[in-house]
C-alpha positions as CSV (number, residue, x, y, z in Angstrom):
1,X,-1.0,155.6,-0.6
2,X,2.2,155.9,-1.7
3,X,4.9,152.5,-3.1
4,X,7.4,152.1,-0.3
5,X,9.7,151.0,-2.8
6,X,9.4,153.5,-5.7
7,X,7.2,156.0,-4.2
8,X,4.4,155.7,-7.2
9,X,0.9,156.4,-6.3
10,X,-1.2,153.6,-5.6
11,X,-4.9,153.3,-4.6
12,X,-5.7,152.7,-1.3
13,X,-6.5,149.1,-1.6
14,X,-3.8,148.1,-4.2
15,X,-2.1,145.0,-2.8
16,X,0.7,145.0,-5.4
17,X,2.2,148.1,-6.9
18,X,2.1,148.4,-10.3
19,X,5.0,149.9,-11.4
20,X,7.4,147.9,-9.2
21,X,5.6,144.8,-8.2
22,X,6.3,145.6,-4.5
23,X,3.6,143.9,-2.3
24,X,2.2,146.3,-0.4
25,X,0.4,146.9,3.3
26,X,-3.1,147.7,3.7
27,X,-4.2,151.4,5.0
28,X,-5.7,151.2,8.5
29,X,-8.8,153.2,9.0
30,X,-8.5,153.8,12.5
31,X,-5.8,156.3,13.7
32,X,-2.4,155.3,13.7
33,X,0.5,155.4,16.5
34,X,3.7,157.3,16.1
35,X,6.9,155.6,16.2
36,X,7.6,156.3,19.9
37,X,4.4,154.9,21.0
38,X,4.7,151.9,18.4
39,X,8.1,151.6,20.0
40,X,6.6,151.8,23.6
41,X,4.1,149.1,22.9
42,X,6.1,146.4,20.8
43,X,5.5,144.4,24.2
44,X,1.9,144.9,24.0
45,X,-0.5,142.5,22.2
46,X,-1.8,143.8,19.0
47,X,-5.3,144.6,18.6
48,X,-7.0,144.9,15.6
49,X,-5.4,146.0,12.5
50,X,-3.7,149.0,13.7
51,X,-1.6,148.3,15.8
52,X,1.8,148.3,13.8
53,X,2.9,151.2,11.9
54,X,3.6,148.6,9.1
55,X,0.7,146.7,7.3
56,X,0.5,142.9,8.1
57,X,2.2,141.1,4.7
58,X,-1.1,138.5,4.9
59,X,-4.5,138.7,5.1
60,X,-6.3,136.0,7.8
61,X,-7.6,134.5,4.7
62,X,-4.0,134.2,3.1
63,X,-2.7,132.8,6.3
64,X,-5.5,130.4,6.9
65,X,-4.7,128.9,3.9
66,X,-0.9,128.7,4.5
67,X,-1.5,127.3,7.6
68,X,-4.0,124.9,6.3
69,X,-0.9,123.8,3.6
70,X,1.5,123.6,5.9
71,X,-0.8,121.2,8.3
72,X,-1.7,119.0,5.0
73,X,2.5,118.4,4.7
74,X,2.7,117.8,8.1
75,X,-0.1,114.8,7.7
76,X,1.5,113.5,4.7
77,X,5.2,113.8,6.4
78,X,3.5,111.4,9.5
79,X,2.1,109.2,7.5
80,X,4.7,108.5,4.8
81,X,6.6,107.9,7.5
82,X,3.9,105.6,9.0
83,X,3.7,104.0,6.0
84,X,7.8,103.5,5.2
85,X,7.9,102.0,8.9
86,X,5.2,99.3,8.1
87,X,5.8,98.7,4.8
88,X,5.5,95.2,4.1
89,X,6.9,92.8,1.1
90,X,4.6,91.3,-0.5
91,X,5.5,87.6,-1.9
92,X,3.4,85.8,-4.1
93,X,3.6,82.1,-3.1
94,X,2.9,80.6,-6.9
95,X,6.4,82.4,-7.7
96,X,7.8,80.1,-5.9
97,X,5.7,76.6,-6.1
98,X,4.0,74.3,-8.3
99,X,2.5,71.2,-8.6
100,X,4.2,68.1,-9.6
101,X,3.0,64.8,-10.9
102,X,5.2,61.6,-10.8
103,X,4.0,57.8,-11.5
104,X,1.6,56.1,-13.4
105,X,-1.8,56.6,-15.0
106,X,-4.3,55.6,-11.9
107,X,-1.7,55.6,-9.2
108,X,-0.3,59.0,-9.8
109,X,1.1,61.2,-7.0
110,X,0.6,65.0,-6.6
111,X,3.4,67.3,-4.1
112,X,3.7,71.1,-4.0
113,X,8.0,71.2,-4.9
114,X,9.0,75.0,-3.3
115,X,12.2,77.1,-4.8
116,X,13.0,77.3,-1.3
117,X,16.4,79.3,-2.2
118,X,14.1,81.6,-4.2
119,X,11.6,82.1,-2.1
120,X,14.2,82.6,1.3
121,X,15.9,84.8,-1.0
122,X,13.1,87.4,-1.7
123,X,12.2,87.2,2.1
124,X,15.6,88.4,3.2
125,X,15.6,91.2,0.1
126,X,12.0,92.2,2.0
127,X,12.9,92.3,5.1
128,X,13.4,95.6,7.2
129,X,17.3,95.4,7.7
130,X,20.1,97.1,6.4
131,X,21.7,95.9,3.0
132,X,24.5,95.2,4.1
133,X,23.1,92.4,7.1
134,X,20.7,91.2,4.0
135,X,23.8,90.3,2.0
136,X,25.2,88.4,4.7
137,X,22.1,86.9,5.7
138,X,21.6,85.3,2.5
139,X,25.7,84.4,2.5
140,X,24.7,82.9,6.1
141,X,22.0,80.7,4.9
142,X,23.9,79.3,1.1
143,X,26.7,78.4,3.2
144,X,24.4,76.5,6.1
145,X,26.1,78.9,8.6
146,X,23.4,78.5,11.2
147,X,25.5,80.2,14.2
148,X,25.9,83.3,12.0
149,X,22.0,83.3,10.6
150,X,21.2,83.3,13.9
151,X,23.5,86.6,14.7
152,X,22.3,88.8,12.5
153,X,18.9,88.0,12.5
154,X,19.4,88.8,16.8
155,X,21.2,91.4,15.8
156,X,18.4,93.1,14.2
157,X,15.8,91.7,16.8
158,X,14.3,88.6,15.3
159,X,14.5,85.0,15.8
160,X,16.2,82.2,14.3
161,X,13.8,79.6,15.4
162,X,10.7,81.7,14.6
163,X,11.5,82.6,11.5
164,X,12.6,79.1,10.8
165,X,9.0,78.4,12.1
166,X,7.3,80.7,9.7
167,X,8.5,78.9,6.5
168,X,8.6,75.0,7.9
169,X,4.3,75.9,8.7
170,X,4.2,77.2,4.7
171,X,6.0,74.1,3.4
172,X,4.7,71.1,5.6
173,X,0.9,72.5,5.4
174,X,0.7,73.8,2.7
175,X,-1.3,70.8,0.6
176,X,-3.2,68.8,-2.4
177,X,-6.6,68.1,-2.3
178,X,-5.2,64.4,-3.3
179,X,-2.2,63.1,-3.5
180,X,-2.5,59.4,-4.4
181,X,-4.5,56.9,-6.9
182,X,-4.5,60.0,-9.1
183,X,-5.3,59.6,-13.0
184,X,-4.9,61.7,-15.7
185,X,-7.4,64.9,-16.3
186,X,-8.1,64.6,-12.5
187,X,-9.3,67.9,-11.2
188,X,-7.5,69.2,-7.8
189,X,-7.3,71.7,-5.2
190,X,-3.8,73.6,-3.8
191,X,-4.3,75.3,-1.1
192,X,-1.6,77.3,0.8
193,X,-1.2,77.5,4.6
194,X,0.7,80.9,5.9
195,X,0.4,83.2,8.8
196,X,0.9,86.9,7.7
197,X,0.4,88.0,11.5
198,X,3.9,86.3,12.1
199,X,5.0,87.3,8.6
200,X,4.4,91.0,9.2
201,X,6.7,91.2,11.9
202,X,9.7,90.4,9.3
203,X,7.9,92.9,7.0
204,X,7.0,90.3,4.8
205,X,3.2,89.2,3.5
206,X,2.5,86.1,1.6
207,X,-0.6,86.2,-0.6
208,X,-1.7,83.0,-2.9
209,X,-5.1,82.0,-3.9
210,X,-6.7,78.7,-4.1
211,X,-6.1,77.1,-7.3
212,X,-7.1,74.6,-9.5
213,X,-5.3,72.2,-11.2
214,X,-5.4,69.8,-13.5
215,X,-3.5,66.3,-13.1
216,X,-1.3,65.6,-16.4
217,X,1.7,64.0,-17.8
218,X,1.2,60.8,-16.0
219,X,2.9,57.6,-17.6
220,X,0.6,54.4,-18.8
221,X,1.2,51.2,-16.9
222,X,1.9,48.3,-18.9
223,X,-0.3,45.0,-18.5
224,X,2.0,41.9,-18.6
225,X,0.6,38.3,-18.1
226,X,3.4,36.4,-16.7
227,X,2.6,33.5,-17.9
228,X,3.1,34.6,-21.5
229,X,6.7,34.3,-20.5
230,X,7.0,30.8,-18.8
231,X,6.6,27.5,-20.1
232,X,5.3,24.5,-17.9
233,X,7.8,21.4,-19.0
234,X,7.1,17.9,-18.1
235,X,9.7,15.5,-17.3
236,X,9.2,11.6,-17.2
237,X,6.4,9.1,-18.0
238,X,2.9,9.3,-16.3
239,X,2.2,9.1,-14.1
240,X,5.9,9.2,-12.5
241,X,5.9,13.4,-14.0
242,X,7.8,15.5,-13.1
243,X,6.8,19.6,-13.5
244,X,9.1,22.7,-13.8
245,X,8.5,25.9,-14.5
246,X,11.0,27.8,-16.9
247,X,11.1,31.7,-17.5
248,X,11.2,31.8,-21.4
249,X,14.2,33.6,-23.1
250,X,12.6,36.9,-24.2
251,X,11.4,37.3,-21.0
252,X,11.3,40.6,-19.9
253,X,13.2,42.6,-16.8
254,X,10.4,42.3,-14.3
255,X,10.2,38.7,-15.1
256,X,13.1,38.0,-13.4
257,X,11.7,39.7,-10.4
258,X,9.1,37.2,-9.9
259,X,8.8,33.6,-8.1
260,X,6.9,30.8,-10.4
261,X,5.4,28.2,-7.8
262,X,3.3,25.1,-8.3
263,X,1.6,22.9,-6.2
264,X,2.9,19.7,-6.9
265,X,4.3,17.1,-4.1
266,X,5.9,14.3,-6.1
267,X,4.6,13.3,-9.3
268,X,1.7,13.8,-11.5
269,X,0.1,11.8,-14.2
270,X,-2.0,12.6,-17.9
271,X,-4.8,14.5,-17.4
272,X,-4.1,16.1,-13.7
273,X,-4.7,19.8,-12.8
274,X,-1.9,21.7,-11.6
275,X,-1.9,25.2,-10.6
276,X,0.9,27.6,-11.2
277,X,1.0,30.8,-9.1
278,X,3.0,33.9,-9.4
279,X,4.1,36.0,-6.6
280,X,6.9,39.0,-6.5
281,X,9.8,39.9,-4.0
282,X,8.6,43.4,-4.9
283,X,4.8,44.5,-3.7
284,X,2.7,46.3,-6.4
285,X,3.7,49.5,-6.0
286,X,7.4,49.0,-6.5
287,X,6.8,46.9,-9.7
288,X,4.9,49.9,-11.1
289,X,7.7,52.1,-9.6
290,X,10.8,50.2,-10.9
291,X,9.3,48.7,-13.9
292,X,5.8,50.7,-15.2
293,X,4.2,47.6,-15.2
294,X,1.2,45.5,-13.3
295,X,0.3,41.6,-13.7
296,X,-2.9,41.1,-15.3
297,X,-2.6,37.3,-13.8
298,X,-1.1,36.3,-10.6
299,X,-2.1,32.2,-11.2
300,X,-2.7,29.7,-14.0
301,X,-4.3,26.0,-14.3
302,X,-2.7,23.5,-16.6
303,X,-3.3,20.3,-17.6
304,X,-0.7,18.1,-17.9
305,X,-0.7,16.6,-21.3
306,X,1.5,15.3,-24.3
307,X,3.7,13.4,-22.3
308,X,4.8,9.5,-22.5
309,X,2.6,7.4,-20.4
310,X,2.9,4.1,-19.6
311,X,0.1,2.1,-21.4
312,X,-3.0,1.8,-18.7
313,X,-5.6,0.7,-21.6
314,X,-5.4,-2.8,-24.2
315,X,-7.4,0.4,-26.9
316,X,-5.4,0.2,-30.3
317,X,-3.3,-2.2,-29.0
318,X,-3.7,-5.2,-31.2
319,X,-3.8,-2.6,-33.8
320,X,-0.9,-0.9,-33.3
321,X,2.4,-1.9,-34.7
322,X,4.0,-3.1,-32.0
323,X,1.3,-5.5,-31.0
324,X,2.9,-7.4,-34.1
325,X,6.4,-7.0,-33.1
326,X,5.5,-8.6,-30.0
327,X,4.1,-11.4,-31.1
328,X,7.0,-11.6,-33.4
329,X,9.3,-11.2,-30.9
330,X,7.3,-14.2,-28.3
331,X,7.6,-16.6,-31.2
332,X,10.9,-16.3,-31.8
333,X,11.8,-17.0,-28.8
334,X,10.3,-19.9,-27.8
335,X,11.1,-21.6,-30.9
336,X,14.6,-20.9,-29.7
337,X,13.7,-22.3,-26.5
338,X,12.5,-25.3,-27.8
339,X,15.3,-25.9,-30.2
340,X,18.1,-25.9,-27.8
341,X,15.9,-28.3,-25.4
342,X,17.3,-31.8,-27.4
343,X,14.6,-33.2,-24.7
344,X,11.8,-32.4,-26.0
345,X,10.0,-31.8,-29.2
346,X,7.6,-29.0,-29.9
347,X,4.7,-29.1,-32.4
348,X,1.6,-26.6,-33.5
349,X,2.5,-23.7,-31.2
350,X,-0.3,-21.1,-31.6
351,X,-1.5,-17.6,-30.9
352,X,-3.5,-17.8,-27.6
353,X,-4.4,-14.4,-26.8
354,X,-3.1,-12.2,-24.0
355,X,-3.5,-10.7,-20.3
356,X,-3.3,-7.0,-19.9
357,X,-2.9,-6.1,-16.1
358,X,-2.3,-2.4,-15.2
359,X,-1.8,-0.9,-12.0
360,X,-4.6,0.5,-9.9
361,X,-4.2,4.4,-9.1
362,X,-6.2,6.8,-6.8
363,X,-6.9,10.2,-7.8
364,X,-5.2,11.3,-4.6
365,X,-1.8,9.3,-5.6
366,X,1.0,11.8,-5.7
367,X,4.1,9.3,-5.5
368,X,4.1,5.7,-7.4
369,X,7.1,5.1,-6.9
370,X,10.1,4.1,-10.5
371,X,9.9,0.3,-9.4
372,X,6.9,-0.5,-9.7
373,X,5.2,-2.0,-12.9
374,X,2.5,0.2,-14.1
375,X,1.4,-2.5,-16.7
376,X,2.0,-6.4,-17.6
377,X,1.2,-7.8,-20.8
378,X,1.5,-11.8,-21.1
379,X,1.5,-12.6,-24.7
380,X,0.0,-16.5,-24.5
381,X,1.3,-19.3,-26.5
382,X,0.7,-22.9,-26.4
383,X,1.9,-25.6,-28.3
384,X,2.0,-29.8,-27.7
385,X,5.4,-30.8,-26.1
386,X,6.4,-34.6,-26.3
387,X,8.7,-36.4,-24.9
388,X,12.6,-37.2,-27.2
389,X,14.1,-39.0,-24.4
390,X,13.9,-42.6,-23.7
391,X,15.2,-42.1,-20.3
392,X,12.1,-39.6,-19.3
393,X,9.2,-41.1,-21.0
394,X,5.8,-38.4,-21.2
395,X,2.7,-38.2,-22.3
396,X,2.1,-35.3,-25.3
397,X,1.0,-32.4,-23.5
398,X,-0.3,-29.0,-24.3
399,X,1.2,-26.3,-22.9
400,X,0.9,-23.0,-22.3
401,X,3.9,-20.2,-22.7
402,X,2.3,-16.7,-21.2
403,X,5.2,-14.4,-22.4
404,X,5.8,-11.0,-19.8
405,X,6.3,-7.4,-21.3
406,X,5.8,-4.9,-18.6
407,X,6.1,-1.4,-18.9
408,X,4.7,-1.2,-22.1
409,X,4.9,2.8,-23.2
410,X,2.6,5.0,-25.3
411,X,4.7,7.6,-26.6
412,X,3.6,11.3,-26.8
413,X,3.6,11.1,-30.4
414,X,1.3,8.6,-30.4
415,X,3.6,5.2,-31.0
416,X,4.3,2.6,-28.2
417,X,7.8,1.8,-27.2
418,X,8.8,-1.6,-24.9
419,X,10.4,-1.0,-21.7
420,X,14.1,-1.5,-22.6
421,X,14.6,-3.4,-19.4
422,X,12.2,-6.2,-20.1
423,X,14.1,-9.5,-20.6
424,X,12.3,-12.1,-22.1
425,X,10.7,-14.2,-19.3
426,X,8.0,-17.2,-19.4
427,X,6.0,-17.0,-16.3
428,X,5.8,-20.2,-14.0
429,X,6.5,-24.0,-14.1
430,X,5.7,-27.8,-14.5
431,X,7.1,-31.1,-14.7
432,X,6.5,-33.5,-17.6
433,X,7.9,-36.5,-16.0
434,X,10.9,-35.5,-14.6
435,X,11.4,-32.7,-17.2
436,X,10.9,-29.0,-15.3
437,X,10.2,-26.1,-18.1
438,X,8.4,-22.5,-17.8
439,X,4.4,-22.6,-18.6
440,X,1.3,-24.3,-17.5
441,X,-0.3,-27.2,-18.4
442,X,-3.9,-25.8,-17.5
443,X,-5.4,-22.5,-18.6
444,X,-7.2,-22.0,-15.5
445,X,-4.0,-22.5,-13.1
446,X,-2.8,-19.8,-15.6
447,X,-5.1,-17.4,-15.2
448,X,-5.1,-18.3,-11.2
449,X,-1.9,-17.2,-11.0
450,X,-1.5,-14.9,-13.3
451,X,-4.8,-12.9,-13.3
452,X,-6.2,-13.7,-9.7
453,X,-3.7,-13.6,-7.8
454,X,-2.9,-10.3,-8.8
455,X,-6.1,-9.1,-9.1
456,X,-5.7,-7.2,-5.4
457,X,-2.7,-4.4,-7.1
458,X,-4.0,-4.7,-10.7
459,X,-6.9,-4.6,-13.4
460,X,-7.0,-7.0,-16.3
461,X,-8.1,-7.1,-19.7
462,X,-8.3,-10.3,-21.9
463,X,-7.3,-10.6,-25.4
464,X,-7.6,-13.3,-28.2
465,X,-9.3,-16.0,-26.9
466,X,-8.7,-15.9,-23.2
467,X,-11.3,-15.4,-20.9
């Protein structure tokens, strides 16, 4: 067969000519039409390979595989187009949490805190909406233009509230294994809670996986003992004391926070128990809070001690000091007494001994009560009076001078100190003819009156050599 471009020579089953490139048509080997009849039969359907006065350009296999091409591009076509109108955002939720600890070593607390602008952010950039209604979506929701969120988002066929919906679910369920009473190194579980059905429609999905973590950075507490920081005063003599708590200068803050309270009504004496307790306008949690601090001690027992007392036992009396200034004092006064009496004379006055009555207390006395006298001491002294006037003649007479000191006081220090109030007093009275003077002519009516007829209010002790 002949080129039908250049007229070369080709064999019969050439497909290309090979002087001119020229693709070329395939000899039938069945008879072929003339032009007329080709002409007359365009209408007809072609039957075999004959038909045409021109060759076909393809071969069934060449056009099965063009058509087999074309049907491939055609697939692809529908499903990148499937796959652009389902495409979906994907948004990794740890880009846009973490875990937070806040507080204190034992009473740690955990939260999940959300870049909420962030994460609304890259939701609007994924959704399926035109740039320009993304931009002012996102200008919508900065500038807390609810009216106009709403808009575009109906705009575009989506709701407000639902979408809303789908992001209040992630934050408010989203969760800690534990979120309280947490310590350092404790080992927890985040676990997010989102709804990619709902998320889809938007053409978002949210993906996060559980995760562990580890709690950290929490602050130590300090332990403070309050009652390193108050001191317990006593005010008074026992047992008329007096107690008051004091917060102590270098106190610190949360000191001043607190409420000292004892449980005293009235007065205590030496020796008693008191309790001091400690109690806060603030409750446990918001003293850690405001302070980083707990009380290692909420109450304390003290004894009262070191204080003045007034003297309740004769022991070390006579020994001490003022036992001398006493007696000093009981002689000197009476020999006063008897030198400005021109009546009578006084001769051989003597030591005698003493009576030491102190008030009886019950354990369960709270109030005593400042005018009563907690002790009496009668310093004793007799001496033989006689008559020096001729108008009263008498009978030489002993008689006895008991001398009162009450509220005799032992100091804290140890020493004793008299009740400045005491003014020098001789107990009763008798008649030597018709001379009246303070004392008693009988040691028994002494200790009768003195001793026994007290003996309901007080105790007594004897010294020298009264019985």
């Amino acid at each position: 067969m002949k080129c039908t471009n250049c007229n070369a020579e080709m064999p019969n089953d050439a497909a290309f000519c090979t002087n001119c490139g020229t693709k070329l048509a395939q000899e039938s080997t069945q008879p072929q039409m003339d032009v007329s009849a080709q002409t007359a039969g365009a209408a007809q359907p072609m039957e075999g390979n004959t038909k045409s006065g021109n060759k076909l350009p393809f071969s069934k296999k060449q056009l099965g595989i063009i058509g087999g091409i074309v049907a491939a591009v055609v697939v692809v076509i529908i499903i990148a187009v499937a796959l652009v109108a389902n495409r979906k955002t994907t948004l990794d939720l740890w880009d846009y949490a973490e875990v937070k600890f806040n507080g204190y070593n034992g009473y740690g607390e955990a939260s999940i805190h959300w870049d909420r602008d962030k994460l609304i952010k890259a939701a609007i950039k994924g959704m399926k909406l035109k740039s320009k209604d993304k931009d002012d979506l996102w200008d919508a929701y900065k500038d807390d233009d609810d009216e106009e969120f709403s808009d575009i988002l109906d705009d575009n066929d989506y709701d407000m509230d639902d979408f809303n919906d789908l992001f209040d679910d992630l934050f408010d369920k989203s969760n800690v294994s534990k979120t309280s009473d947490l310590k350092n190194k404790d080992q927890l579980t985040v676990k997010f809670h989102f709804d990619n059905d709902d998320a889809k429609e938007y053409g978002l999905k949210f993906k996060a996986e559980d995760k562990k973590v580890e709690v950290k950075d929490l602050r130590e507490v300090e332990k403070i003992d309050p009652f390193d920081y108050v001191a317990v005063n006593y005010e008074g003599t026992s047992p008329e004391v007096q107690v008051d708590v004091d917060v102590k200068d270098d106190a610190p803050e949360v000191i001043g926070d607190l409420r000292f309270e004892d449980n005293v009504d009235g007065y205590v004496k030496t020796g008693d128990k008191i309790k001091v307790t400690v109690d806060s306008y603030e409750s446990e949690e918001e003293l850690r809070s405001a302070y980083g601090c707990e009380l290692t001690e909420t109450e304390k027992e003290y004894t009262v001690e070191n204080v003045d007392d007034y003297l309740f036992s004769n022991t070390d009396l006579e020994a001490n000091a003022i036992f001398a200034e006493i007696k000093t004092q009981t002689e000197t006064a009476l020999k006063e007494d008897f030198a400005n009496d021109s009546s009578i004379a006084a001769s051989g006055m003597t030591y005698v001994g003493y009576y030491f009555l102190t008030q009886k207390l019950t354990d369960t006395d709270t109030y005593y009560g400042s005018y009563s006298d907690y002790n009496k001491l009668y310093v004793v002294y007799s001496a033989k009076i006689k008559s020096k006037d001729s108008y009263n003649k008498f009978k030489a007479t002993t008689v006895y001078f008991p001398v009162l000191f009450s509220n005799t006081v032992k100091k804290a220090d140890g020493t004793f100190e008299l009740n400045s109030y005491n003014s020098y007093r001789v107990e009763g009275g008798i008649s030597l003819g018709y001379h009246w003077m303070d004392g008693y002519t009988s040691e028994a009516d002494m200790k009768n009156a003195l001793v026994v007829g007290q003996g309901t209010s007080y105790d007594c002790v004897t010294g020298g050599s009264l019985k």
